[in-house]
N, C-alpha and C positions, 0 to 999 in steps of 0.2 A: 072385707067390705061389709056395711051394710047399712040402714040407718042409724038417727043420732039414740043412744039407746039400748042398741040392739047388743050390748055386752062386749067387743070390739077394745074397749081399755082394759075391763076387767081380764078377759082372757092373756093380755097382755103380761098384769099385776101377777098372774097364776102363771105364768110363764117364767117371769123374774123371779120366783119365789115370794113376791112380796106379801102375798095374799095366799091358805093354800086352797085347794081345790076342795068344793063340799063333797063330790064323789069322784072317784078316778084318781088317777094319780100324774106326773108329768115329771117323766126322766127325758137327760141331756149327756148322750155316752153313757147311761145306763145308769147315772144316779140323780139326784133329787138338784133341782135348781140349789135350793141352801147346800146342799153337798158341794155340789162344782165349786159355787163361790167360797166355801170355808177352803178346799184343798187347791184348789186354782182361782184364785181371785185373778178376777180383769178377764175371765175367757166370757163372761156374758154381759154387754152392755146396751145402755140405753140412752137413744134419744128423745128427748119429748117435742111437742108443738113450739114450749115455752122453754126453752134453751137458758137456767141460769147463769149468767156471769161472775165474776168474782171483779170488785175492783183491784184490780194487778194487772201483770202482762200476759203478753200471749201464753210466751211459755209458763207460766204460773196455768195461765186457764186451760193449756190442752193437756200437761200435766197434772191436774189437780188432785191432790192429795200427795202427790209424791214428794218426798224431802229434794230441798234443792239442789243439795249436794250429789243425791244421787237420780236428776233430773236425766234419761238420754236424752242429749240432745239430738243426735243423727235421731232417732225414732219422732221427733218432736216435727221435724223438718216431711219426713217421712209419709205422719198423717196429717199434715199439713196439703201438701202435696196431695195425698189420696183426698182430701177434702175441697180439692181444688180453690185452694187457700193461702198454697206457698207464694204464688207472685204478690202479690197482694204486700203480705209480712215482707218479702225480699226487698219490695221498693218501698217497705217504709224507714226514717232513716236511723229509727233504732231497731231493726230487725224482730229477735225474738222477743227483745226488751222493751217493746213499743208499749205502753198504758193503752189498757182497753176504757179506762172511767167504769163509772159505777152501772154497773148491771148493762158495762160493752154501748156505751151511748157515743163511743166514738164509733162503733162500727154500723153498717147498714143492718137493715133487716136479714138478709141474707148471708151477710158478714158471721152474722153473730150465729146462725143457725151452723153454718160452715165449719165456727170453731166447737162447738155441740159435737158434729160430727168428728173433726178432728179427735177432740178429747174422748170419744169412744173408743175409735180408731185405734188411738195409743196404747191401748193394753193388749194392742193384739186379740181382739175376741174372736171366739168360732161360733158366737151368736150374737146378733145383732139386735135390736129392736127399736123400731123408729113407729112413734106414735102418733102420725099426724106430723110429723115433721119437718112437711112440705107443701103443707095446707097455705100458710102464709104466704109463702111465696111467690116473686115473680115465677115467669111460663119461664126465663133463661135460665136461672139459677135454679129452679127445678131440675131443669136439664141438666146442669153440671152435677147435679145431685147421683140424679136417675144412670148417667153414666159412670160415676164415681161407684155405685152399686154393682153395674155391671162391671166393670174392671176389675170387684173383688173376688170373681169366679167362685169355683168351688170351695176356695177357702171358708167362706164364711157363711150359715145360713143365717140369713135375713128374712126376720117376720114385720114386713111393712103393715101398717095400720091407715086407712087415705080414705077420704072421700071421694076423692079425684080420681077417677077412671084413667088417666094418663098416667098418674103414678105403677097402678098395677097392671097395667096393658100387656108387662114382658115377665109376667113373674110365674114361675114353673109352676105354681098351684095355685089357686083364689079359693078362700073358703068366702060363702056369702051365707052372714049371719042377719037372725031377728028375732026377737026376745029371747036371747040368750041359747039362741037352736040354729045347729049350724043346717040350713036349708038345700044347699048346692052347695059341690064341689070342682074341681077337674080348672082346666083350660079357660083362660079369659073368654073364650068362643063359646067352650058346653056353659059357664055359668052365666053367658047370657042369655042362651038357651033355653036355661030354665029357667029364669028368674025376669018373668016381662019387665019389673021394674028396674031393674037391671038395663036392661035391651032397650026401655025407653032411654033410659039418661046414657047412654052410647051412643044412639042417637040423634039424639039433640046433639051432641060436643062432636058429632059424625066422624065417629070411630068406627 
């Protein structure tokens, strides 16, 4: 959490390895984010706010990048499912073959975020990272989100990134950041604690 600013993407970039860190370092199982990815690709993935689509079908987009020949399908269905996405695809009446159009403009706002999530999902990762990627949304389809999270238990750690205090309400740690310093830690409770501006916009949303 913290304001707009406050370093919240960047630590994310230094997470993924996209970016690396000007001081410190950040292992995941004891090596370096680029590490994981070169020797285990798919165990750290990410969603953004802005979910691209591909024009093709589901299964093209929640598998993407993967050759079609060697697409699983049962895995496809899977995080579909974990993305609370499978009824959806099941009643449409070409299932996994359904055209999403250009940049997913047959799916809803929420649709399109769902299959974002899916398509993470599918590689199986034991790191997650969702960057705002619940900012847009409706309060429901938050919710099927926010549940879809917790359903993933200890399998997978998840570093949410939200302005919404509802997003990280249930999450085992909150760091609250501001130019680029992490100010408070601990418990949704201690970091409102410490952090009045914090404690105000809880609230107001009367949390």
């Amino acid at each position: 959490m913290g304001p707009t600013g406050a370093g919240k993407s960047t630590l994310a970039d230094v997470i993924l390895g996209v970016i690396p860190p000007v001081s410190g370092a950040v292992y995941i199982d004891g090596v370096s984010p680029a590490e994981r990815i070169r020797t285990r690709p798919g165990t750290i993935a990410y969603v953004p706010q802005d979910v691209a689509l591909i024009s093709g079908t589901v299964r093209e987009n929640v598998a993407l990048g993967v050759a079609g020949d060697i697409v699983d399908e049962r895995r496809v269905w899977e995080a579909l499912a974990e993305a609370r996405l499978a009824e959806f695809v099941h009643d449409a009446p070409d299932g996994l073959d359904t055209p999403i159009g250009e940049r997913g403009v047959r799916l809803s706002g929420g649709q399109r975020q769902r299959s974002g999530v899916a398509r993470a999902l599918y590689s199986h990762p034991s790191v997650l990272v969702m960057d705002e990627a619940t900012s847009a949304l409706d309060a429901e389809t938050e919710h099927l989100i926010t549940q879809m999270l917790d359903s993933l238990g200890s399998d997978v750690t998840t570093v949410t990134i939200a302005h919404r205090l509802a997003t990280i309400r249930r999450a085992d740690l909150v760091l609250y950041l501001e130019d680029g310093q992490v100010l408070a830690s601990g418990t949704f409770d201690e970091v409102r604690a410490a952090i009045s501006q914090f404690d105000r916009q809880a609230n107001l949303l009367g949390l």
